[in-house]
N, C-alpha and C positions, 0 to 999 in steps of 0.2 A: 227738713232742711239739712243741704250735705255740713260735715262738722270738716275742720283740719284734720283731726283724731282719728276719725274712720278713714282717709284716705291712704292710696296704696306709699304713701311716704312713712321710708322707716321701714320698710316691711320687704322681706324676701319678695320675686314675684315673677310670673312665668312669662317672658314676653309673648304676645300674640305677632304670629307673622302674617296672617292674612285681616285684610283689613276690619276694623271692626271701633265702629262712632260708639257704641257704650262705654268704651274705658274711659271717655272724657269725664272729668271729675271737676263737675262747676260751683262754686260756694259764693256764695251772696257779699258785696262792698257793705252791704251793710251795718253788718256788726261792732266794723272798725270804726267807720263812720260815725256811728253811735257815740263810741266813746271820742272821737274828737269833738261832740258837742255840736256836728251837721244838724241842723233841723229839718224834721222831716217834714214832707206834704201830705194833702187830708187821702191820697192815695198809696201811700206808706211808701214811697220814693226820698229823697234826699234832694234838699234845696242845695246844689251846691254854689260853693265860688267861686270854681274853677271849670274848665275846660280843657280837653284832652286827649290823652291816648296812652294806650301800652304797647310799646310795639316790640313784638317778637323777632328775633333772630332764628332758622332755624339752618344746621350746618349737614346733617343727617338726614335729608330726605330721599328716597331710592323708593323705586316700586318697580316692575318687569310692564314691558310693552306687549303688543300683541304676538310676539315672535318668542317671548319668555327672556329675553334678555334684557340685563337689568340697565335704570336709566338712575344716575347721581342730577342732585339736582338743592338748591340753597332756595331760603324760603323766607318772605318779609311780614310779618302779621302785623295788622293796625287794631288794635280792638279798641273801641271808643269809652270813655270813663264812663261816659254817664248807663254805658249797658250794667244790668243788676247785678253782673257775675264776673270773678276771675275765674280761669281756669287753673286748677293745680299743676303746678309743672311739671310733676312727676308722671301723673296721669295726660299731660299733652305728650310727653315722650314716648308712652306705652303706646296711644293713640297715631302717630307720625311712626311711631316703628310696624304699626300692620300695617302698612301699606307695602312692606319690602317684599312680600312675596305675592302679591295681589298684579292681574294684569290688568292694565289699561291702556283704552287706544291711543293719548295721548297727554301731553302735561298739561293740557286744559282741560281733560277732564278729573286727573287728578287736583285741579286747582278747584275746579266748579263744589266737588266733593268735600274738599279742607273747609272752603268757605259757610258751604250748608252746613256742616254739621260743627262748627264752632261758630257761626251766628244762633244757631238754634239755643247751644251749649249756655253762652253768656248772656242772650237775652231771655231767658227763660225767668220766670215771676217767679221768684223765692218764695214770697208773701203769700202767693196764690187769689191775686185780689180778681173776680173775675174781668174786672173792665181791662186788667193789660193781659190778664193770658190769652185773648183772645185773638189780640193784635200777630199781626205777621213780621215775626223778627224783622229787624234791619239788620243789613250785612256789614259784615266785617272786610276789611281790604285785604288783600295777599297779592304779593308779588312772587312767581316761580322764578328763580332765575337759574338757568340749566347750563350744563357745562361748559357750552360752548362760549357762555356770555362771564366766564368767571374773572376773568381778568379786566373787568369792569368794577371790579370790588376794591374800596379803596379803604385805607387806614386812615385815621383823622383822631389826634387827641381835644376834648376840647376844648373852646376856644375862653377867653376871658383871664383878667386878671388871677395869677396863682395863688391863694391864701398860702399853699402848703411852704412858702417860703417865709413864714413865720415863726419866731424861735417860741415858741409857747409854753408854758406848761398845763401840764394836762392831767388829772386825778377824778373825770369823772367821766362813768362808760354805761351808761345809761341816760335815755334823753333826758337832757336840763333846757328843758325852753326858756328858765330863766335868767342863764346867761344871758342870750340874746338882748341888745342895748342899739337906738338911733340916737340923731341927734334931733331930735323931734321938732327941735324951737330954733330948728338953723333951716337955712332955701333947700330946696328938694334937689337931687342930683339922680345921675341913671349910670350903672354900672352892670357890668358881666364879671362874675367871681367864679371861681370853678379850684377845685380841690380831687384829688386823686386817692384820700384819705379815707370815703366812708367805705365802712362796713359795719354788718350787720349781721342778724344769725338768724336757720330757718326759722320759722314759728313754732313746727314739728320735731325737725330731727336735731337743730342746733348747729349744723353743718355752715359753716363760714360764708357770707355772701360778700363778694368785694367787688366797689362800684367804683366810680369815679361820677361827679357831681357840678353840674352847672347852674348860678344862681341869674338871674338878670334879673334889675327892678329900676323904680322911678319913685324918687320918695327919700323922704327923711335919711342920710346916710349911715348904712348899717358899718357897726365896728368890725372889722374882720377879726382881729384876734377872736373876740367873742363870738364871731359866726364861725369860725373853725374849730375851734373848743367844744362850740353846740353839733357839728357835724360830726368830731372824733366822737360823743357822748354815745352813739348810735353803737358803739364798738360793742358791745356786750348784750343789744337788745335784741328780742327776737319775735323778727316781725316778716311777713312778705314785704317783698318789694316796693309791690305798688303802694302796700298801706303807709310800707317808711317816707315814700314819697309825700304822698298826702301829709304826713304828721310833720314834714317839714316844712312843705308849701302854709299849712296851717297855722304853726307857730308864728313862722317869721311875718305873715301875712294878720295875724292879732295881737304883734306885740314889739313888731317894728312899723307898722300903719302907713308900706307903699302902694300908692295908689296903680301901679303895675307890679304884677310880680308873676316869673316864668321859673319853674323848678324844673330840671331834666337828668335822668341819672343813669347814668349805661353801666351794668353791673356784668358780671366775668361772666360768661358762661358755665355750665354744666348739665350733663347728659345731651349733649350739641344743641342746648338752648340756650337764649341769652336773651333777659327782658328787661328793661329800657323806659322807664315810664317819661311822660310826659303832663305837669300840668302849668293851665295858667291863667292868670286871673281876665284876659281878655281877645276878642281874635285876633290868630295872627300865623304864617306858615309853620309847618310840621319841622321841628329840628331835622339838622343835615343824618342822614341814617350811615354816616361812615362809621366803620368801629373803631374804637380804639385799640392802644398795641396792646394790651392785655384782655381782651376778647377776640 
């Protein structure tokens, strides 16, 4: 099983310019999983509570056409929570960067391409149980969106009530889930919160990850001061993305008890990535994919 540890993060490294699906570097939900206290199935899967997505940004995509002249082009990745695997991000960038001298006859076949071999990537059986390696990944989504459609890209901060306009005080930068406080024994209410305040550090290298954070729920009304207090807590942790999302969606969802609950977190870019998790406790459409001004 791939580790954080062993990946190309942290580490000097030669870019490949011709294309090449091995530098994708996939590591199991797992782990994390585990220690939020997920229960697993008699298939060593994870019972979850939520439903979802990660959805990539990618700003750096170029490869050369059949004439060798190169084509710019922006890219949307959906990958589904429930597949076994994230992708390292450092190694999807190594991966997205061989394509820049590789020709192709078109951006759908560069797309057909992304898609096979990061479905393969993240649904691959960690576990190695035979009854799912056998199965025929499901695909991941990708949107190409090529030059000429660029100005269709819009900026959007989001939406919901601002916590950060709270005079707080703040002394602790590690997750405290047990700030978190409802009002349990008062009518249920539905709210959209959103804060511009988290951040978080790689797992690996400790490198700064800054997000900005949307909450909506249906249920016992959460105190904001104490749900902003619990979001800054995240300032010193170090975690991916998607796991911080999870351990957010998790806490507030076992210890504020709303019977809806949607977490979404669009974090800054880097190396022209940008990933965005998505979870929620029930169906309902995929958050708007507009970036905000600091992505």
């Amino acid at each position: 099983m791939n580790s954080p540890e062993q990946s190309a993060l942290g580490r000097p490294t030669l870019y490949a310019d011709r294309y090449d699906p091995g530098l994708l570097y996939p590591l199991t939900r797992q782990t994390k999983r585990d220690e939020l206290g997920l229960p697993r199935l008699p298939n060593g899967s994870t019972a979850l509570p939520f439903m979802g997505a990660d959805i990539w940004n990618v700003y750096e995509l170029s490869w050369l056409n059949a004439k060798g002249k190169p084509q710019v082009a922006l890219a949307r990745l959906v990958v589904p929570c429930e597949s076994p695997c994230i992708i390292e991000s450092k190694s999807m960038k190594l991966y997205l960067n061989s394509f820049s001298q590789t020709c192709f006859a078109s951006a759908q076949e560069v797309k057909q391409k992304i898609v096979q071999d990061i479905s393969r990537a993240v649904w691959q059986n960690p576990l190695h149980e035979p009854d799912r390696a056998a199965l025929t990944p499901p695909s991941v989504l990708l949107e190409v969106i090529e030059a000429k459609d660029f100005h269709t890209q819009k900026i959007q901060e989001l939406d919901g009530l601002d916590l950060d306009r709270l005079d707080i005080e703040c002394d602790l930068y590690q997750p405290a889930p047990h700030l978190l406080t409802a009002q349990l024994d008062q009518a249920p209410v539905s709210e959209v919160l959103s804060s511009k305040l988290l951040k978080s550090n790689c797992l690996v290298t400790g490198q700064p990850d800054w997000g900005s954070i949307r909450i909506a729920y249906t249920g016992p009304a959460i105190d904001q001061a104490a749900l902003l207090a619990y979001l800054i807590s995240f300032r010193e942790h170090h975690e991916f993305h998607e796991q911080c999302v999870e351990r957010v969606f998790m806490d507030i969802w076992s210890r504020c008890k709303p019977t809806k609950l949607n977490v979404y977190a669009r974090y800054t870019r880097r190396g022209g990535l940008d990933i965005n998790p998505f979870r929620t406790s029930h169906p309902q459409e995929m958050p708007t994919f507009n970036r905000t001004a600091r992505q």
